[in-house]
C-alpha positions in Angstrom: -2.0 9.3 19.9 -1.2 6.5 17.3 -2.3 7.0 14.0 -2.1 4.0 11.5 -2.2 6.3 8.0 -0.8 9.6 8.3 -2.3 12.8 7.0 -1.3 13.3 3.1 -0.5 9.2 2.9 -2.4 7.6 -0.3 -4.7 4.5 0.5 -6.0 1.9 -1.2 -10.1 2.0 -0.4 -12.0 -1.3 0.1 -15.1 -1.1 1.8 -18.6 1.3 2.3 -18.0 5.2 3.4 -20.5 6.2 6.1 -21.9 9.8 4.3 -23.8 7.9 1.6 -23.2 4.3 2.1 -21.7 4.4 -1.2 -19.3 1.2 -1.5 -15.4 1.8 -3.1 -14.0 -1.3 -4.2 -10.3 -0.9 -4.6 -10.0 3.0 -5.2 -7.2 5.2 -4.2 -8.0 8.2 -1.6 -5.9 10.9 0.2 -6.1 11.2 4.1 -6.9 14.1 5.4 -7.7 14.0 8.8 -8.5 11.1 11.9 -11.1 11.7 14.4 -9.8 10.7 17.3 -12.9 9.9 19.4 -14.7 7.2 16.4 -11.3 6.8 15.1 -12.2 7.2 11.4 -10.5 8.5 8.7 -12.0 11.3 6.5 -10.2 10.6 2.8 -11.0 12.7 -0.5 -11.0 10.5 -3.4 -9.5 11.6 -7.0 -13.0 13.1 -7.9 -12.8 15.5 -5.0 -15.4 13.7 -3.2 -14.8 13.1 0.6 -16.2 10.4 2.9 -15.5 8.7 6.3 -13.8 4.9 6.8 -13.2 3.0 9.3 -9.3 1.6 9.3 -10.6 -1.7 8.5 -11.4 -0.2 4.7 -7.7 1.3 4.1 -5.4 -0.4 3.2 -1.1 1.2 3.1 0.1 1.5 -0.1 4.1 0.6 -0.5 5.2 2.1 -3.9 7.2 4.9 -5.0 5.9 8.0 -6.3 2.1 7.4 -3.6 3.6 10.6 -1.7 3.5 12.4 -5.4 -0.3 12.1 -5.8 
């Protein structure tokens, strides 16, 4: 099935996670899997933390050295 943001891809966060309801404004996060039946994105942010977004939050990043991260 068609995934928009592949597993390992960096993302720029912009919306509320569905765990806490905690709200990200503009924070960068690391995909690590999609469920394919809600078709939202579980991402672990640079603290370690990990939430769920929907695809509307995420936002592709296009510059060199994201894949590094």
């Amino acid at each position: 099935m068609f995934s928009r943001f592949k597993k390992g891809e960096i993302v720029l966060v912009r919306g509320i996670g569905q765990n806490d309801q905690k709200c990200y404004n503009g924070i960068l996060a690391k995909v690590i899997e999609r469920d394919p039946y809600y078709k939202d994105y579980l991402m672990q942010f640079e603290d370690g933390s990990e939430d769920w977004l929907i695809p509307r939050y995420l936002l592709k990043l296009n510059w060199k050295g994201a894949e590094k991260w």
